[in-house]
SENULO-686129 format. One record per residue (C-alpha): x, y, z. Coordinates in nm, 2 decimals, padded with zeros to 4 digits. Example, Ala and Ser with C-alpha at 12.3 -4.5 7.8 and 13.67 -1.06 7.14 Angstrom:
2
<<01.23,-00.45,00.78>>
<<01.37,-00.11,00.71>>
This chain:
511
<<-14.53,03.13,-00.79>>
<<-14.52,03.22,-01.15>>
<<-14.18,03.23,-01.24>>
<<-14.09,02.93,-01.06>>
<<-14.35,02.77,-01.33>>
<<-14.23,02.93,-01.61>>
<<-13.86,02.86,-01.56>>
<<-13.94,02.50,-01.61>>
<<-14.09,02.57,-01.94>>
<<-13.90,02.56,-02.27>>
<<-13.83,02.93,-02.39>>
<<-14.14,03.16,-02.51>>
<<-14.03,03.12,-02.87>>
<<-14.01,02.75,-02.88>>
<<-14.32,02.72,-02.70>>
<<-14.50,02.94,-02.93>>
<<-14.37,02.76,-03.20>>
<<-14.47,02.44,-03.15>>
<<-14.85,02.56,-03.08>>
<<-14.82,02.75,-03.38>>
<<-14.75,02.41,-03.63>>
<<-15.00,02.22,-03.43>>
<<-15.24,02.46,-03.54>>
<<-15.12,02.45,-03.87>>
<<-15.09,02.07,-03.88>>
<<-15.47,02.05,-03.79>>
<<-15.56,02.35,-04.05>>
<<-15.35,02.13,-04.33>>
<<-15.61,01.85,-04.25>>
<<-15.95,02.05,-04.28>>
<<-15.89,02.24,-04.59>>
<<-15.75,01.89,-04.76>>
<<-16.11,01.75,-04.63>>
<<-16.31,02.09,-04.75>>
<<-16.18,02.03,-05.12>>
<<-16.29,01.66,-05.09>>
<<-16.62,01.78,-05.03>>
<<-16.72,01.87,-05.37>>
<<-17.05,01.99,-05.49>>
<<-17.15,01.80,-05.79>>
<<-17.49,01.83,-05.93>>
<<-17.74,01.88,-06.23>>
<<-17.93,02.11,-06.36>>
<<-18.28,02.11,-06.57>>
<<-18.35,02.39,-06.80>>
<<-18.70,02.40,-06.92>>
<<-18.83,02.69,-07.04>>
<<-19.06,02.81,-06.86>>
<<-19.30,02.90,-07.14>>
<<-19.31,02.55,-07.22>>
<<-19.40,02.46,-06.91>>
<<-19.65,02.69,-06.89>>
<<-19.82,02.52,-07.21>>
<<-19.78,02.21,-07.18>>
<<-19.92,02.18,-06.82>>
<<-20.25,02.05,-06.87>>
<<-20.05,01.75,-07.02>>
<<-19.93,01.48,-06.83>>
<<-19.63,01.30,-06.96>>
<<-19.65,00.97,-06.98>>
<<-19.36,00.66,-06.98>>
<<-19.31,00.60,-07.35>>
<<-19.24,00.21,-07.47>>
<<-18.98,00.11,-07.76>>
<<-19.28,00.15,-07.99>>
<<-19.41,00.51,-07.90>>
<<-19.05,00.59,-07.91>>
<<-19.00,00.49,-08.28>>
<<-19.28,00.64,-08.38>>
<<-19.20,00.99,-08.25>>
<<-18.87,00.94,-08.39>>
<<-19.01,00.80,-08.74>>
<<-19.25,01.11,-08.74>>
<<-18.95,01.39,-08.66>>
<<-18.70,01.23,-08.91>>
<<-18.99,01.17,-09.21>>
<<-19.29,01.38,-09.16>>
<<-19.46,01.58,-09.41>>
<<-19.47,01.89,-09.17>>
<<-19.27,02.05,-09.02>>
<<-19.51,02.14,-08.77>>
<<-19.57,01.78,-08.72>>
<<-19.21,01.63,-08.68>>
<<-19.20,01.93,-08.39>>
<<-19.46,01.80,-08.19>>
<<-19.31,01.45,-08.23>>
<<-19.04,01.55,-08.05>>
<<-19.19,01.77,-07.81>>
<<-19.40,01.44,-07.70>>
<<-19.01,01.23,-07.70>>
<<-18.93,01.49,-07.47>>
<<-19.19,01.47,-07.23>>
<<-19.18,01.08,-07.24>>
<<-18.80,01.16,-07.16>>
<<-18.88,01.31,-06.84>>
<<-18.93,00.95,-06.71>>
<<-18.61,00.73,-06.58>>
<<-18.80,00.44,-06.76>>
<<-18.82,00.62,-07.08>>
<<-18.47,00.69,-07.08>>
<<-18.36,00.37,-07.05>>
<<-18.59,00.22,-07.31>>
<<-18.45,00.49,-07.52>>
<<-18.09,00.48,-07.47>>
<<-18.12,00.06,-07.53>>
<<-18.32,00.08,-07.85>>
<<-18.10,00.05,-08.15>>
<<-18.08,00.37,-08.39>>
<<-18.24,00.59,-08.12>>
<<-17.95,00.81,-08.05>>
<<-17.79,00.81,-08.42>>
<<-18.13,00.95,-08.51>>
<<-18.14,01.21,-08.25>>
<<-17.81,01.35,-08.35>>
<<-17.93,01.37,-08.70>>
<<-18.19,01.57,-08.57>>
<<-17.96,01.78,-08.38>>
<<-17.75,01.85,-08.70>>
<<-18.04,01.93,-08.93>>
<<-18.03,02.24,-09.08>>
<<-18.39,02.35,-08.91>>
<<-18.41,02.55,-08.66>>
<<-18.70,02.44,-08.46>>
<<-18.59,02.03,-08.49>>
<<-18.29,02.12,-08.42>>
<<-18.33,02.31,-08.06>>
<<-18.62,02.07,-07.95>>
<<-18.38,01.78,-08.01>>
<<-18.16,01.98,-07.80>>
<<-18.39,02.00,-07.52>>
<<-18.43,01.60,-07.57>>
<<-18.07,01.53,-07.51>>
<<-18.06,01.78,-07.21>>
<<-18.33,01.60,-07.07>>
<<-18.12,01.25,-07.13>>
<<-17.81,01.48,-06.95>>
<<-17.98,01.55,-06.60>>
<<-18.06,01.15,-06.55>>
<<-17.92,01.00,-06.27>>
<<-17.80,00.68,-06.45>>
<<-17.45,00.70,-06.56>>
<<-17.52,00.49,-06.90>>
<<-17.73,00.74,-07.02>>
<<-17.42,01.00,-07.04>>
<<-17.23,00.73,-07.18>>
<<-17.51,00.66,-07.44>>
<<-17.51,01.09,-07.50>>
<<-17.12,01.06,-07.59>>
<<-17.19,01.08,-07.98>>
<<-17.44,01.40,-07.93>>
<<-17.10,01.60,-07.70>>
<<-16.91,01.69,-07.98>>
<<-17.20,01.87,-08.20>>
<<-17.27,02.05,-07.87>>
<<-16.94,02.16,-07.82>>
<<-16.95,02.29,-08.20>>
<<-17.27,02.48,-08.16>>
<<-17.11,02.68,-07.86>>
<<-16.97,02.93,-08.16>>
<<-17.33,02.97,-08.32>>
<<-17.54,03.28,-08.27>>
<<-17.88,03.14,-08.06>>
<<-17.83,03.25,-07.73>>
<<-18.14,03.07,-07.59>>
<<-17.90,02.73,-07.79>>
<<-17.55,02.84,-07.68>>
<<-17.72,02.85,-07.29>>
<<-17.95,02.53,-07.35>>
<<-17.61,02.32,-07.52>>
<<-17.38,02.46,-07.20>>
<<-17.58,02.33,-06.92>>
<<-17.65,01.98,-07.11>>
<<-17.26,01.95,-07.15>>
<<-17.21,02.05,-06.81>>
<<-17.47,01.75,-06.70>>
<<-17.25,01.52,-06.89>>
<<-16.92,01.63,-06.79>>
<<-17.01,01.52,-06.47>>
<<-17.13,01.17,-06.47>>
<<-16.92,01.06,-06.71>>
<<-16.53,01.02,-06.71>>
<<-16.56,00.92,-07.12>>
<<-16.69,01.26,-07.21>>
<<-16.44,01.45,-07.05>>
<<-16.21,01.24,-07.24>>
<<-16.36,01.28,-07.52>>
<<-16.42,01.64,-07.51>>
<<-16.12,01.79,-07.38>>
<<-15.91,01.67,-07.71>>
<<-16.17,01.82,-07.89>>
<<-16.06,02.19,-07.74>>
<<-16.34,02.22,-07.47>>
<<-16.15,02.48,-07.26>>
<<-16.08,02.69,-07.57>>
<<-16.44,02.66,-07.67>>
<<-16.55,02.78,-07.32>>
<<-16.29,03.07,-07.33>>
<<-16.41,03.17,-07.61>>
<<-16.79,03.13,-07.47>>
<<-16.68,03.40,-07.20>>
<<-16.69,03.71,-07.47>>
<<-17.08,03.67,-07.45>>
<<-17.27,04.00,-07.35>>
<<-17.55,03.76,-07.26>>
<<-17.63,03.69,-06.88>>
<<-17.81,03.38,-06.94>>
<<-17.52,03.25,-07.14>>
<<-17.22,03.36,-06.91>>
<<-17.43,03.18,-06.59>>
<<-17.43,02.86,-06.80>>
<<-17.09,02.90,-06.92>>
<<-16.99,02.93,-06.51>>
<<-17.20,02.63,-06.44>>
<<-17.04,02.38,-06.74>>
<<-16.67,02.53,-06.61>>
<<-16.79,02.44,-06.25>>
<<-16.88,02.08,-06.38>>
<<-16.57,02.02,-06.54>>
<<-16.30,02.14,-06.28>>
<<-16.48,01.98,-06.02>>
<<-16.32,01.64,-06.22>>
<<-16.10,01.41,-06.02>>
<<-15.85,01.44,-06.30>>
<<-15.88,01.80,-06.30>>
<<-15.56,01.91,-06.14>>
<<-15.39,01.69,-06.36>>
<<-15.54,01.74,-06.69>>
<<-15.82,02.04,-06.67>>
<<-15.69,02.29,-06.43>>
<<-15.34,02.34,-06.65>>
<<-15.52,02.41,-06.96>>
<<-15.75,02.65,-06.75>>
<<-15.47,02.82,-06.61>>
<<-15.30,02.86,-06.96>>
<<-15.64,03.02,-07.13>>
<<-15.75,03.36,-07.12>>
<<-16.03,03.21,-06.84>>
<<-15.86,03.32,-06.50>>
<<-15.84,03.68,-06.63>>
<<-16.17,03.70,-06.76>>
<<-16.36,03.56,-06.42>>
<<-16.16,03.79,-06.25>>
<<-16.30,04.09,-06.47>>
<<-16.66,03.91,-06.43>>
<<-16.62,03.93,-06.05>>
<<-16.49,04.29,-06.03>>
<<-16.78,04.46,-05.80>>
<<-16.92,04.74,-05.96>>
<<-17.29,04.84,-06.13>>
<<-17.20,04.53,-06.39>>
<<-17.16,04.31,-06.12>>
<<-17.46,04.01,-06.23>>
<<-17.53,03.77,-05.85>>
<<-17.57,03.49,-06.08>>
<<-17.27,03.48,-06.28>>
<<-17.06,03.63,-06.01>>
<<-17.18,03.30,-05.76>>
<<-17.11,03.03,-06.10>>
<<-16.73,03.19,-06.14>>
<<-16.68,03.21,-05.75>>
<<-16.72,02.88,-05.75>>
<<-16.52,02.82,-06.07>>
<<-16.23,02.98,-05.92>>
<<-16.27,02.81,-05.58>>
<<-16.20,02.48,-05.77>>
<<-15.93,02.62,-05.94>>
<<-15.77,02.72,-05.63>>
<<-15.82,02.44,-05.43>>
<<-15.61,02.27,-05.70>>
<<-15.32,02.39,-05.61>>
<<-15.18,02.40,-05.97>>
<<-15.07,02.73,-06.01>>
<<-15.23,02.97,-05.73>>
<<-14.95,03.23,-05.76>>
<<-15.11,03.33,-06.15>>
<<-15.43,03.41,-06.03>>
<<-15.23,03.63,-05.73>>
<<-15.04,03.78,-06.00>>
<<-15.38,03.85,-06.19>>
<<-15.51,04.05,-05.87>>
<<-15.71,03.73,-05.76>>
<<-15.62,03.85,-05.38>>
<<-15.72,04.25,-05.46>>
<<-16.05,04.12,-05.65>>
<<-16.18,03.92,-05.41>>
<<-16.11,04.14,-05.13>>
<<-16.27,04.42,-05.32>>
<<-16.59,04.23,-05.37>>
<<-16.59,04.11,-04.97>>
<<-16.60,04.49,-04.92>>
<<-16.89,04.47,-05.19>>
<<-17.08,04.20,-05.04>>
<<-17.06,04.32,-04.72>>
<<-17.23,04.62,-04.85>>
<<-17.52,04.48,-05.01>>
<<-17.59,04.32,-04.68>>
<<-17.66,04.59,-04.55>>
<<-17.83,04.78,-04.82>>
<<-18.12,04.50,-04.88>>
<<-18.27,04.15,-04.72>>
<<-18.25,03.98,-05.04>>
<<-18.20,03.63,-05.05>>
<<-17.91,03.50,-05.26>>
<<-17.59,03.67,-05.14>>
<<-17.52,03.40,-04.93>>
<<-17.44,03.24,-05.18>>
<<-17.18,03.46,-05.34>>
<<-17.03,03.50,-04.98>>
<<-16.99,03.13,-04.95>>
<<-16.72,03.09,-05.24>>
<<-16.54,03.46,-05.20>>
<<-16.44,03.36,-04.82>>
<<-16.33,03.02,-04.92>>
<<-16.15,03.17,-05.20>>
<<-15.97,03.43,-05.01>>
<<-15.91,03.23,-04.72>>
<<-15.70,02.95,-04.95>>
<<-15.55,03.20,-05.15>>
<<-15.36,03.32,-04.82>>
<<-15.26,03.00,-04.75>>
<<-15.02,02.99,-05.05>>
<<-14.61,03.01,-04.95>>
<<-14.66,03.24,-05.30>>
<<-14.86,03.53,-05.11>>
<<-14.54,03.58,-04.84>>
<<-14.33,03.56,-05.10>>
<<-14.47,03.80,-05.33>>
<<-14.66,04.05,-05.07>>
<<-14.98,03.93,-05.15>>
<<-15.13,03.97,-04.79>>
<<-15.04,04.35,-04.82>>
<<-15.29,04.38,-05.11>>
<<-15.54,04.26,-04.85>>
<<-15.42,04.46,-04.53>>
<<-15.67,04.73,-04.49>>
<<-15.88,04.77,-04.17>>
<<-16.21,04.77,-04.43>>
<<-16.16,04.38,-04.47>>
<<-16.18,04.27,-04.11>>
<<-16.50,04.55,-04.11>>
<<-16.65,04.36,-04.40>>
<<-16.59,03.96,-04.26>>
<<-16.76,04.11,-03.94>>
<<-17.09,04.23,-04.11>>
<<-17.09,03.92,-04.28>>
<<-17.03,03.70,-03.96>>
<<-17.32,03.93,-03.82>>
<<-17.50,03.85,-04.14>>
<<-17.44,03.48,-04.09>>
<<-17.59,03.42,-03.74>>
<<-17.88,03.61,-03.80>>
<<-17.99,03.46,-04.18>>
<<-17.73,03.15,-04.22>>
<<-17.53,03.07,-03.90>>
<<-17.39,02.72,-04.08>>
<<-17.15,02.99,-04.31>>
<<-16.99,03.13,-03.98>>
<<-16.71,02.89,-03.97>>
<<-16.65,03.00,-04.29>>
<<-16.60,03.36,-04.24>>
<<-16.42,03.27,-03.90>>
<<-16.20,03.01,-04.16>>
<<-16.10,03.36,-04.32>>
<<-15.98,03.55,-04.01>>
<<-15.77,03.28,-03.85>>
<<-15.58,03.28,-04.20>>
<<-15.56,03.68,-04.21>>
<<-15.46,03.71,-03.84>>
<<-15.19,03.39,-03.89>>
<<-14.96,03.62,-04.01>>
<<-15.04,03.94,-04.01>>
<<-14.99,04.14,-03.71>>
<<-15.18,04.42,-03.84>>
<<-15.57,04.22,-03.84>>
<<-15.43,04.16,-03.53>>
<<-15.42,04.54,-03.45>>
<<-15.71,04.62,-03.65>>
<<-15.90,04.35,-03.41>>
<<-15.78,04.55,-03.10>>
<<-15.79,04.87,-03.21>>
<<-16.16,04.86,-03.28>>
<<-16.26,04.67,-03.03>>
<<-16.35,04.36,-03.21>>
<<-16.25,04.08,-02.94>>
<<-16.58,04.12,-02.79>>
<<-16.77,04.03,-03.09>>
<<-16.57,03.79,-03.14>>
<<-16.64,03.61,-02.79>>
<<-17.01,03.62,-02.84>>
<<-17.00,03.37,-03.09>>
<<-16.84,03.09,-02.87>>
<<-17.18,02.94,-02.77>>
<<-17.27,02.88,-03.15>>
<<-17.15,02.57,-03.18>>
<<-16.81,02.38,-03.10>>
<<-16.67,02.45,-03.48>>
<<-16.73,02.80,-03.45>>
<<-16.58,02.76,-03.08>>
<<-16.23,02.62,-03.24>>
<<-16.22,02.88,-03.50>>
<<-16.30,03.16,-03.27>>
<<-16.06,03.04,-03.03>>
<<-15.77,02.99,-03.29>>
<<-15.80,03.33,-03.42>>
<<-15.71,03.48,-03.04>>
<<-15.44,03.21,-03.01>>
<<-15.32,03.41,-03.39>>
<<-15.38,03.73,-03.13>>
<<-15.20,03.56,-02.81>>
<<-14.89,03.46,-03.05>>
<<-14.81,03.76,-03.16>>
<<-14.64,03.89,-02.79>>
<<-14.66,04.03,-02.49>>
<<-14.78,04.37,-02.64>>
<<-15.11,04.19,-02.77>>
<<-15.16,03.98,-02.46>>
<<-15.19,04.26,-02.23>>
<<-15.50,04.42,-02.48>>
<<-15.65,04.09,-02.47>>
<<-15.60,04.01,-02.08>>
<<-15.78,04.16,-01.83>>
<<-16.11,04.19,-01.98>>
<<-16.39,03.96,-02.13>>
<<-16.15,03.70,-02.23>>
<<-16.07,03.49,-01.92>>
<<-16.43,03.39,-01.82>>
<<-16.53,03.29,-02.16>>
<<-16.25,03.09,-02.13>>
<<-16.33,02.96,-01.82>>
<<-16.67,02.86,-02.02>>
<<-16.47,02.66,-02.25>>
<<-16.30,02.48,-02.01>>
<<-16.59,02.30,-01.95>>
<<-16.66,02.20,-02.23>>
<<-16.70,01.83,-02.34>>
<<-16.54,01.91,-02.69>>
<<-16.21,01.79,-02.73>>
<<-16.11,02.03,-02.98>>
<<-16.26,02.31,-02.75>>
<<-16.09,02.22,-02.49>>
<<-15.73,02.21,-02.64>>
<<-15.77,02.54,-02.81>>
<<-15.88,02.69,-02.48>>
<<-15.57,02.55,-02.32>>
<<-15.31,02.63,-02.62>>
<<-15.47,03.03,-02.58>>
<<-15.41,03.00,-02.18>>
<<-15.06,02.88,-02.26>>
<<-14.98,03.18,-02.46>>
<<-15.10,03.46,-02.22>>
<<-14.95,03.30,-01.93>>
<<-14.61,03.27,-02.12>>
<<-14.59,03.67,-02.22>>
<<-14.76,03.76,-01.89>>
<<-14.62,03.57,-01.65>>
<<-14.67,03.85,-01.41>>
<<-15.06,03.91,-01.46>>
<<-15.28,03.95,-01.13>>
<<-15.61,03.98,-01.01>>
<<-15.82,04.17,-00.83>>
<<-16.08,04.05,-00.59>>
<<-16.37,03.91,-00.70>>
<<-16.19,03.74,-00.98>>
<<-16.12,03.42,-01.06>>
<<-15.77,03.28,-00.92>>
<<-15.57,03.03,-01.09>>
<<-15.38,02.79,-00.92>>
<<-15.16,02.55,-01.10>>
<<-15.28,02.26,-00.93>>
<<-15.38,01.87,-01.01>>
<<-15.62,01.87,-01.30>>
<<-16.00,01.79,-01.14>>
<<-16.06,01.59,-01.44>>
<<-16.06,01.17,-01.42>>
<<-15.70,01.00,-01.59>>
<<-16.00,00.87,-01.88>>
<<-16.05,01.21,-01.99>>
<<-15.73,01.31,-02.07>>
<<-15.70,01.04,-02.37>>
<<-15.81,01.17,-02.71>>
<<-15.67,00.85,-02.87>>
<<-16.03,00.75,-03.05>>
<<-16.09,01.07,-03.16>>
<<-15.98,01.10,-03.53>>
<<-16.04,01.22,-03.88>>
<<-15.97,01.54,-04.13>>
<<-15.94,01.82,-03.86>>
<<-15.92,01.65,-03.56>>
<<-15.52,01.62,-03.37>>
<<-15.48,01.21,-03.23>>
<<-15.39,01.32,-02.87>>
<<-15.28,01.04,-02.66>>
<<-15.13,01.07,-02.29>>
<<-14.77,01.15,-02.31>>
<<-14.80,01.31,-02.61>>
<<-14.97,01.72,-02.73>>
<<-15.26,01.68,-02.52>>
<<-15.11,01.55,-02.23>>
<<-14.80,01.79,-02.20>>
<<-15.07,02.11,-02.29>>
<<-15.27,01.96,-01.95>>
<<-14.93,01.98,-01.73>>
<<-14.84,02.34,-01.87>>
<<-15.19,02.52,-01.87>>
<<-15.49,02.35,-01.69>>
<<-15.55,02.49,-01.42>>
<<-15.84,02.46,-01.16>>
<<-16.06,02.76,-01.09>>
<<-16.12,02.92,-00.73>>
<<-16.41,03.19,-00.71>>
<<-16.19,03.49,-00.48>>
């Protein structure tokens, strides 16, 4: 019965083939749609002593008058003492969306604020500081606009020797760079990417976190691949977040999860990956998965999360460069302690942060598309079983799970026969079911593989038999023509879905 149905099947490498670029043809799509999915946002630094001080009072929205007079009082009063409290109340009243506006509208207001910014005392100086960084985190665009004549002092007082300033004048730029296209314009003439290189050398934390966070800002640009990424790629940066994410007793969460990011970006433009691999990007990151994984285990402690987030989405589109066949990237990465590592973490994520499983799963499918030996290393220590129990998750974690066996399936008969008999074919016979389209195909493309290198496979009683008979399912089901967008394949009768549904479905007969 079975090789009667086979011989009417193109050849067993064809076949494969074909599955294998439909895969990749649907991959293609999500990852362009996971680096349209940027995460832009702003940050408020207050310090905290401040806060403290100031919290019995209550800031209040500040008219064009009030507003004067704190900035008549700053600029000409006969204390210093008193021109500091002036602008400590400007601040405050800054707090306020109102007060902003009213400020940024009010002629003089800013050209006196940089003044203050560039006078030669200390105190004026880093509470006009804090006033502009307040003006950076508000959510109207013309206020960054309005900041464009403070950006370039900022950028100069990157070089000076305040830590507590260097930190305070990174996160403001960082908040501009963001909202407004006209900064970046301005500033990147100006030698922003030098000045942020140089920034890197810091031995303070505080600094090197804000540093990550302003980089982060600007490579997340829609120009950035363009314009940004280039002159990134051309600094000393790459090598130096590569040294700042080596694992090791140095090894700071917060920087480490700012420059994860940072490089993520980078990555995802698709500039120049093949520097970073020649930097060790692959053996660095894989190095501090191994790390991660670790700590994991070691504590309960929120946060690593979010280092794991940008490490897996970093390796994973690393290995989809042509640049890591080419130059034997992957073998930097081939060591059974990597697919040991992604499975504490996938154990990590369904117990504390199940929404980061398709991101670890993202990982495997693009170490086991290739490689035949994660393939072994998921057979030999008995990792397929694991690996099944997260099919009920949720129908993304379903396709991933289910792609990663098809990398299995693909490989040939030799790996079909560890994967078949066993746990496999009722979970599969689960999926089947399933009212996800996706689900459903993948489960089918899988079913196609082992039935093509083990055409010969029997069962024993008690077990399900497969007969290839009419599909139980109405004509309606079978077309996937309304179902579209990043990720998703347009199957339409006649066409992938269609011809997968004469090869492999097959309906199921309890023995």
């Amino acid at each position: 019965m079975w090789s009667g149905r086979q011989s009417r099947l193109k050849p067993v490498g064809c076949v494969v083939e074909e599955l294998r670029c439909r895969r990749r043809e649907r991959e293609a799509a999500l990852r362009k749609a996971r680096r349209e999915q940027q995460l832009i946002s702003k940050r408020l630094l207050r310090d905290d002593v401040l806060v403290e001080a100031e919290g019995g009072c209550v800031a209040m929205i500040l008219g064009e008058a009030e507003i004067q007079q704190f900035l008549q009082l700053a600029q000409r009063g006969t204390e210093e003492k008193e021109r500091e409290r002036a602008l400590v109340s400007l601040r405050r009243g800054l707090q306020h969306p109102e007060t902003q506006r009213t400020f940024i509208w009010l002629e003089g207001s800013m050209r006196t604020l940089v003044g203050l910014l560039t006078s030669n005392q200390a105190l004026l100086q880093l509470e006009a500081a804090r006033c502009l960084h307040e003006l950076s985190h508000s959510e109207q665009s013309a206020v960054a606009e309005a900041c464009l004549p403070a950006t370039s002092y900022l950028l100069t007082y990157l070089s000076g020797h305040s830590s507590d300033f260097i930190e305070l004048c990174l996160y403001t730029l960082g908040n501009l760079i963001v909202e407004s296209e006209a900064v970046r314009r301005q500033l990147l003439p100006q030698g922003i990417v030098p000045a942020l290189a140089a920034c890197i050398q810091s031995p303070h934390l505080t600094v090197l976190e804000a540093l990550g966070y302003a980089l982060s800002q600007l490579l997340q640009a829609k120009e950035a691949p363009e314009m940004i990424v280039p002159s990134v790629l051309g600094s000393t940066l790459p090598q130096n977040i590569l040294r700042l994410l080596q694992p090791g007793p140095k090894l700071n969460l917060g920087v480490a999860v700012e420059f994860a990011w940072c490089l993520h970006y980078i990555i995802c433009s698709q500039v120049n990956n093949a520097l970073l691999i020649s930097h060790g990007g692959l053996s660095t990151l894989g190095m501090l998965l191994l790390d991660v994984a670790g700590a994991v285990q070691r504590t309960e402690d929120a946060g690593l999360e979010l280092l794991a987030c940008p490490v897996l989405r970093c390796l994973s589109n690393l290995l989809t460069e042509a640049a890591v066949e080419v130059m034997g990237g992957p073998n930097q990465l081939e060591d059974e302690r990597v697919v040991v590592a992604l499975f504490i973490l996938l154990q990590f994520f369904l117990q504390k942060q199940p929404s980061l499983l398709p991101e670890g799963l993202w990982l495997l499918n693009n170490l086991t598309a290739n490689s035949p030996c994660f393939c072994t290393s998921l057979l030999s220590m008995d990792l397929i079983e694991p690996l099944l129990q997260l099919l009920p998750v949720s129908n993304v974690v379903s396709v991933l799970v289910l792609t990663v066996l098809c990398n299995v399936a693909e490989k040939g008969p030799a790996y079909c026969q560890h994967l078949w008999p066993g746990p496999l074919l009722p979970c599969l016979m689960g999926t089947l079911a399933s009212s996800d389209t996706e689900v459903v195909g993948q489960s089918l493309e899988l079913l196609q593989l082992l039935f093509l290198y083990r055409p010969e496979v029997s069962f024993g009683p008690g077990t399900p038999v497969l007969r290839p008979l009419v599909s139980p399912w109405p004509l309606a089901f079978l077309s996937y023509s309304h179902f579209s967008g990043p990720g998703k394949p347009v199957w339409t009768p006649g066409q992938n879905f269609q011809l997968l549904v004469g090869k492999a479905l097959f309906e199921i007969e309890v023995g």
